[in-house]
C-alpha positions in Angstrom: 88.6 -5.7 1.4 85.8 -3.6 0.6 82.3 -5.4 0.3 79.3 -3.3 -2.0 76.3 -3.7 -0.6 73.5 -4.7 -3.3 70.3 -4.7 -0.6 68.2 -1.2 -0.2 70.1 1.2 2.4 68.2 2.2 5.0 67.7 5.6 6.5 67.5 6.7 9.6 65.2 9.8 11.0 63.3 12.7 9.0 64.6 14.2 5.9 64.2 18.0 5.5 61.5 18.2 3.0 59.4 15.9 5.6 59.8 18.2 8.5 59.0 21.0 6.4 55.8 19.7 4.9 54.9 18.1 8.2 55.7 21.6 9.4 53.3 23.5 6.8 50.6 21.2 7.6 50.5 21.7 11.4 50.5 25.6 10.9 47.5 25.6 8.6 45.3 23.6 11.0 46.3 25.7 13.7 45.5 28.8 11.7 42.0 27.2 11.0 41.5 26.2 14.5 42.1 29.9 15.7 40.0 31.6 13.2 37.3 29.1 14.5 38.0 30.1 18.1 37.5 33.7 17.2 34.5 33.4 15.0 33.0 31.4 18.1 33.5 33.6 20.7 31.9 36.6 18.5 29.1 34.5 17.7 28.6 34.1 21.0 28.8 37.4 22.1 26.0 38.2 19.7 23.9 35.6 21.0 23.9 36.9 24.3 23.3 40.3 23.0 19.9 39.0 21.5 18.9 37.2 24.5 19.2 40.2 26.5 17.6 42.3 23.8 14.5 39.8 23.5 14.8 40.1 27.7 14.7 43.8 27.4 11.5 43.7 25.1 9.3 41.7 27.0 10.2 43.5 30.0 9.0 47.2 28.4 6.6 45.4 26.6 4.9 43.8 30.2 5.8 47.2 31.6 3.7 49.2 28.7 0.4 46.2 29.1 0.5 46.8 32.6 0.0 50.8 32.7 -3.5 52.3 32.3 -3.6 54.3 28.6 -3.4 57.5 30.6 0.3 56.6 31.1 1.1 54.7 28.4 2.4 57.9 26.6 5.4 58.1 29.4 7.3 54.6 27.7 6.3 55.3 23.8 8.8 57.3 21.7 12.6 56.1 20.8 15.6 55.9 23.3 19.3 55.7 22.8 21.8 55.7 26.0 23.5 59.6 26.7 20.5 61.3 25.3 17.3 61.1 23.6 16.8 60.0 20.0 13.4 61.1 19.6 10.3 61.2 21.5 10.7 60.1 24.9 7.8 60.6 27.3 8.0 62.8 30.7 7.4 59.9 33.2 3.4 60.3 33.5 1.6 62.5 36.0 4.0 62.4 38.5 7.0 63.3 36.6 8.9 60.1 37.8 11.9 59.5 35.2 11.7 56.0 36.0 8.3 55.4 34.9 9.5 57.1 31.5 11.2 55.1 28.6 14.4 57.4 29.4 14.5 55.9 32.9 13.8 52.7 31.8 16.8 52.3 29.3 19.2 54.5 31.3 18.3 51.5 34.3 18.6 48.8 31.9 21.9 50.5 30.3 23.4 51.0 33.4 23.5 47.1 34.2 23.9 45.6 30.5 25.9 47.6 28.1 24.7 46.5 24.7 27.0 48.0 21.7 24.6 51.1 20.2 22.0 50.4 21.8 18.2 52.0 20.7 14.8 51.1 22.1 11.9 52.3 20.2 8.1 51.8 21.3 4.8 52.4 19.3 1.9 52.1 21.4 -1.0 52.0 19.0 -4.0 50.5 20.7 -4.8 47.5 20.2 -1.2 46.6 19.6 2.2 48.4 21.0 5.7 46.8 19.7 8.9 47.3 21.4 11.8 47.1 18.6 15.7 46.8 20.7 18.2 47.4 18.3 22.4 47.1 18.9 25.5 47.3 16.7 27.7 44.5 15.6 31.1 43.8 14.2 30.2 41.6 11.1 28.0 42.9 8.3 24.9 40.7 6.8 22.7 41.7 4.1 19.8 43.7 5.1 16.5 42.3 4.5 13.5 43.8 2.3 11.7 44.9 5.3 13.6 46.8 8.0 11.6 48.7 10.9 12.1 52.2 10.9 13.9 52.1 14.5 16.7 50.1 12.7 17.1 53.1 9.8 17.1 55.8 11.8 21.0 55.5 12.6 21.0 56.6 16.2 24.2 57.5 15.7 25.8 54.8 13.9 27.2 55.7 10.4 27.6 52.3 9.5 24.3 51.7 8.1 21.3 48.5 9.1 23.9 45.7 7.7 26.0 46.6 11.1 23.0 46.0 13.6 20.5 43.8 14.8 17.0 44.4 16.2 14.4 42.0 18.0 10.8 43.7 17.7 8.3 42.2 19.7 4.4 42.8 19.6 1.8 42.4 21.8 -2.0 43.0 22.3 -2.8 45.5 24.5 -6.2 47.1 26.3 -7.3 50.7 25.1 
C-alpha cells in the first residue's frame, strides 16, 4: 500500500545555490577586509614618515637658531642622500662636515631611511625655514602653492603628486 503524502516535505542541509551565494558573499568581505588591511598599513607608513620629517625639521631648524650668523651659511642650501642637490655649505670655519647640512642629513639618513628624501633650508634673517620632503606610493593632487624644494625633482621623475613635504619656519636672530 502506498500512502501520498499531502503535508510540505521537508529538506534536509544546504542546496547548491545556497553554498554558492553564501560562498560569494564571504569572498567579497574578505576581499574588502584585505584591501583595508593594506591601505592601513601604507597609511601608516606615511604617517610615520611625517612624524620623522616634522622631527627632522625642528631638529635643523633648533640647530640653524642656535648657530651665530657667521655659521649659519654651513646648514643653508638643499640636500638629498648620495650627493648634493644644490648648495650645501662647507661646515663653517672649521671645515667640520658635521656642522654642514651634508653631515647633518647623511647622519640623519644613516639612522632613518625616508623614501627620496630632500632637505632644503633658506636662512633669510629674520626668518629661516627648513622644508623635508620624501616620496610616496599613492598620488594626491598637488596644491596651488608648492615650495620650490618639492619641484625641484631631486631625482624623482614622478612629479610633486608622488611626495610630501613638512616646511617649518621659525624666527631667528641676525
Amino acid at each position: 500500500m502506498s500512502q501520498c503524502r499531502s503535508g510540505p516535505i521537508h529538506q534536509r542541509g544546504l542546496s547548491l545555490i545556497e553554498v554558492l551565494v553564501a560562498l560569494v558573499v564571504f569572498s567579497v568581505g574578505l576581499l574588502g577586509t584585505a584591501t583595508l588591511l593594506a591601505q592601513q598599513a601604507r597609511l601608516g607608513a606615511e604617517a610615520g614618515y611625517r612624524s620623522l620629517a616634522v622631527i627632522m625639521a625642528e631638529d635643523l631648524l633648533e640647530r640653524i637658531k642656535l648657530r651665530d650668523s657667521a655659521e649659519r651659511h654651513a646648514l643653508a642650501g638643499h640636500y638629498a642622500p648620495g650627493g648634493v642637490a644644490g648648495d650645501v655649505g662647507a661646515g663653517g670655519a672649521s671645515g667640520d662636515t658635521r656642522l654642514s647640512l651634508e653631515g647633518w642629513g647623511d647622519d640623519w639618513y644613516s639612522r632613518y631611511a625616508i623614501p627620496g628624501l630632500s632637505v632644503c633650508t633658506d636662512i633669510s634673517p629674520p626668518t629661516a625655514s627648513v622644508t623635508v620632503v620624501w616620496r610616496v606610493r599613492m598620488a594626491l593632487p598637488t596644491p596651488d602653492s608648492v615650495p620650490a624644494c618639492v619641484t625641484d625633482g631631486a631625482g624623482d621623475s614622478d612629479g610633486p603628486a608622488y611626495r610630501r613635504w613638512v616646511r617649518l619656519t621659525s624666527p631667528v636672530a641676525e
